[in-house]
C-alpha positions in Angstrom: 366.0 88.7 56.2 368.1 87.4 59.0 370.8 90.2 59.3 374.4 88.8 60.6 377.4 90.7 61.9 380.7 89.4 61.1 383.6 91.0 63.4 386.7 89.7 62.4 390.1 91.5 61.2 391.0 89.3 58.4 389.4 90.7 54.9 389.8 87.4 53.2 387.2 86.0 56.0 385.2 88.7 55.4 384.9 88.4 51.9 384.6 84.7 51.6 381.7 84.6 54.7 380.0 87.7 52.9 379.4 85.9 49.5 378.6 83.0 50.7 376.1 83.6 53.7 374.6 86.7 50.9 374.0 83.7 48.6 372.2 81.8 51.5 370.1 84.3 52.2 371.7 86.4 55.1 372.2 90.3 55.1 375.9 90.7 56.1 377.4 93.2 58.2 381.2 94.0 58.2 383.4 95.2 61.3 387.1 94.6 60.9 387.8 95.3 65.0 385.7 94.8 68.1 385.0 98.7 68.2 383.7 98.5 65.1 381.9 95.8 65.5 380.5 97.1 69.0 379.4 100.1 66.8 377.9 98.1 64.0 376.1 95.9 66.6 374.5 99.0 68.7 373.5 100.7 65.0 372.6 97.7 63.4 371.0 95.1 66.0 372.1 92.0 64.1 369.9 88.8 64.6 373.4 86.6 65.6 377.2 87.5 65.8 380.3 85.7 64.1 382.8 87.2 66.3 386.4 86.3 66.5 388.8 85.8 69.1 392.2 87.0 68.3 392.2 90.2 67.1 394.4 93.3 68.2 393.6 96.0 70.4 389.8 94.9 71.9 389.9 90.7 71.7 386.8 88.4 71.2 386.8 88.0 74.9 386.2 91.8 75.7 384.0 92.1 72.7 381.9 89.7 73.9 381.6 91.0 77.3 380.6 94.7 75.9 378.1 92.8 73.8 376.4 91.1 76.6 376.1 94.5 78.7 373.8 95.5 75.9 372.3 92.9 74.0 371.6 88.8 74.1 372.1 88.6 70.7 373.6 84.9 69.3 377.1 84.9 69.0 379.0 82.3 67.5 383.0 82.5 68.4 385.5 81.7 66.2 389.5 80.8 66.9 392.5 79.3 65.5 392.7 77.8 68.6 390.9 74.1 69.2 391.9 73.2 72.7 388.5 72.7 74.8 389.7 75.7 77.6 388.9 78.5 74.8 386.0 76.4 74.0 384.8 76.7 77.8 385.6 80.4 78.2 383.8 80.8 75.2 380.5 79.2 76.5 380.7 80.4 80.0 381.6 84.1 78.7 377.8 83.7 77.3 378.5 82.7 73.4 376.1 80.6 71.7 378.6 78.3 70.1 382.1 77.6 69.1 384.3 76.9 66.4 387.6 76.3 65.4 389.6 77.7 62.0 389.4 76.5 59.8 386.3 75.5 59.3 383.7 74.4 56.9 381.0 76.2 55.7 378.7 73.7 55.6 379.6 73.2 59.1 378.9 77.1 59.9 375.6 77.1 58.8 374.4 74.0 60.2 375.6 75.6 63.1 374.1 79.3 62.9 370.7 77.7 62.1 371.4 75.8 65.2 371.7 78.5 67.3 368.7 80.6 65.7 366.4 77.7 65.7 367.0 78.1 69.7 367.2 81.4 70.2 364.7 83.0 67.0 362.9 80.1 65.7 360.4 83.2 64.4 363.2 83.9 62.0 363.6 81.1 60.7 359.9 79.9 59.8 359.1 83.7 58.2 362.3 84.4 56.7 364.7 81.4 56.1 364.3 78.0 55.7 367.3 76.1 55.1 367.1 72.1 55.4 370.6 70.0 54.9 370.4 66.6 56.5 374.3 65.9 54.3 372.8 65.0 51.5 370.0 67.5 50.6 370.4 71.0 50.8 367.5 73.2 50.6 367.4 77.1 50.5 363.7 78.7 50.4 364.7 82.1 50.7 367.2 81.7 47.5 365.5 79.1 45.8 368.3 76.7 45.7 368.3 72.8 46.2 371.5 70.7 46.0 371.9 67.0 46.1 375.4 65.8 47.1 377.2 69.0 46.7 375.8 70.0 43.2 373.0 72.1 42.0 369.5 70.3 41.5 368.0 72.4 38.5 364.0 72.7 39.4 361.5 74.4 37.3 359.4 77.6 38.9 356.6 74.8 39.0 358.9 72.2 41.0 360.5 74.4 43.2 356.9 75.9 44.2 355.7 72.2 45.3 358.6 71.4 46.6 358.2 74.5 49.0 355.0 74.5 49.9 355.5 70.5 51.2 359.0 72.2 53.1 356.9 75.1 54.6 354.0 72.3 55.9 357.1 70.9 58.0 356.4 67.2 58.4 352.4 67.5 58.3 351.0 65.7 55.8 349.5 68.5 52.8 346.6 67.3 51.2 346.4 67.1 47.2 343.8 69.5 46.7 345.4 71.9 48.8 348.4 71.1 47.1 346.9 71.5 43.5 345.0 75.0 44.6 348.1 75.9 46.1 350.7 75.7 43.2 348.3 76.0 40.4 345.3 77.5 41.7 341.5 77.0 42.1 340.5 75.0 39.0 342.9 72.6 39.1 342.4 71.6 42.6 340.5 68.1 40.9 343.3 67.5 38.4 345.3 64.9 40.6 347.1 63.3 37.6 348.9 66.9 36.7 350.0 66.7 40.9 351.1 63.2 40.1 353.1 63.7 37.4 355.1 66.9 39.2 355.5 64.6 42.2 357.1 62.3 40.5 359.5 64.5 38.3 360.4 66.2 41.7 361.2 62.9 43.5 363.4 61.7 40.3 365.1 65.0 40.7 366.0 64.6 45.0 365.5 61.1 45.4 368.2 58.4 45.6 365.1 56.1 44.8 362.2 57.4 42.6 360.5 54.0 43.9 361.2 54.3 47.3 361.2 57.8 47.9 362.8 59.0 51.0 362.0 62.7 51.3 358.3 63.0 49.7 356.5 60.6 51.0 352.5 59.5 50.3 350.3 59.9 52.9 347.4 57.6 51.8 344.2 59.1 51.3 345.4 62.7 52.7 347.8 63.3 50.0 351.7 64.0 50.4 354.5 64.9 53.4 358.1 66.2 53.3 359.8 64.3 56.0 364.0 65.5 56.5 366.1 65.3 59.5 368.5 68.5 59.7 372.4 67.5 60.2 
């Protein structure tokens, strides 16, 4: 599990970034200063940072400098502040991205799997794979799937495809492998039983059943999942 340290002196932040990146998939670590956080980041080794600039006593700045004599761990800064010289310390000071308050989640993630995909790309192919392209949202390590904002409700059989086609990346799968994969050895013949799934899947994420944009047949191989991440 990717494990993320959230230093930050507002609670309501805290508690608001913990349920929601816990229901992603993340393990979340609390630090309410930058000495704590410098604590919980030596103990801990997180696999990225969510550190934020204005707090009392040790600022993000200095945080982030104490980070870097230890660790190059991602860190992701976070202001109230939007003008670009914040944004330019930020960067130069060696953090892996920026952004402003408030801010959507959406956003947040799209940008932490940004910056893990280039710094851990391990992490993500064994641990978490999260696909949103704005209007599919996919969550292997939670088992969740969302199409325009709301809740696409698979069944264990669906969801199973549907990951095993994700996990292939864009490489086509072939249907026996996909048969013996999901439902084992002796059905790897029984291609009407892979056609039928396919196509309850596709009514369930497609905007077009007919002209499917996501699962896509690969003639004479079998299927691919094809997405490009926002």
């Amino acid at each position: 599990m990717v494990r993320v340290l959230v230093i930050d002196d507002d609670p309501t932040l805290h508690n608001l970034l913990s349920l929601t990146l816990a229901r992603e998939g993340f393990e979340v670590i609390s630090a309410l200063s930058g000495l704590e956080g410098l604590r919980q980041a030596y103990r801990c080794r997180p696999n990225l940072i969510i550190l934020d600039v204005i707090m009392p006593e040790m600022d993000g700045w200095e945080t982030l400098k104490r980070i870097r004599q230890m660790s190059d761990v991602p860190v992701i800064m976070l202001t109230a502040r939007s003008d670009s010289e914040d944004t330019i310390q930020g960067l130069t000071s060696g953090a892996d991205d920026y952004i402003a308050k408030p801010f959507d989640l959406d956003e947040l993630l799209a940008r932490m799997q940004a910056v893990l995909r280039r710094t851990a790309p391990e992490l993500l192919q064994d641990e978490l794979v999260y696909r949103d392209d704005g209007n599919l949202k996919i969550n292997l390590a939670t088992m969740r799937v969302e199409r325009r904002g709301e809740p696409v409700n698979l069944t264990p059989t669906e969801f199973h495809l549907l990951e095993v086609l994700v996990r292939a990346g864009e490489a086509p799968v072939d249907r026996r492998e996909l048969l013996t994969a999901v439902w084992g050895e002796p059905y790897r013949d029984d291609f009407n039983i892979l056609r039928v799934h396919i196509r309850h899947l596709r009514e369930k994420i497609e905007d077009d059943p007919n002209d499917p944009h996501y699962i896509v047949t690969v003639r004479g191989v079998g299927y691919r999942f094809q997405m490009h991440d926002s």
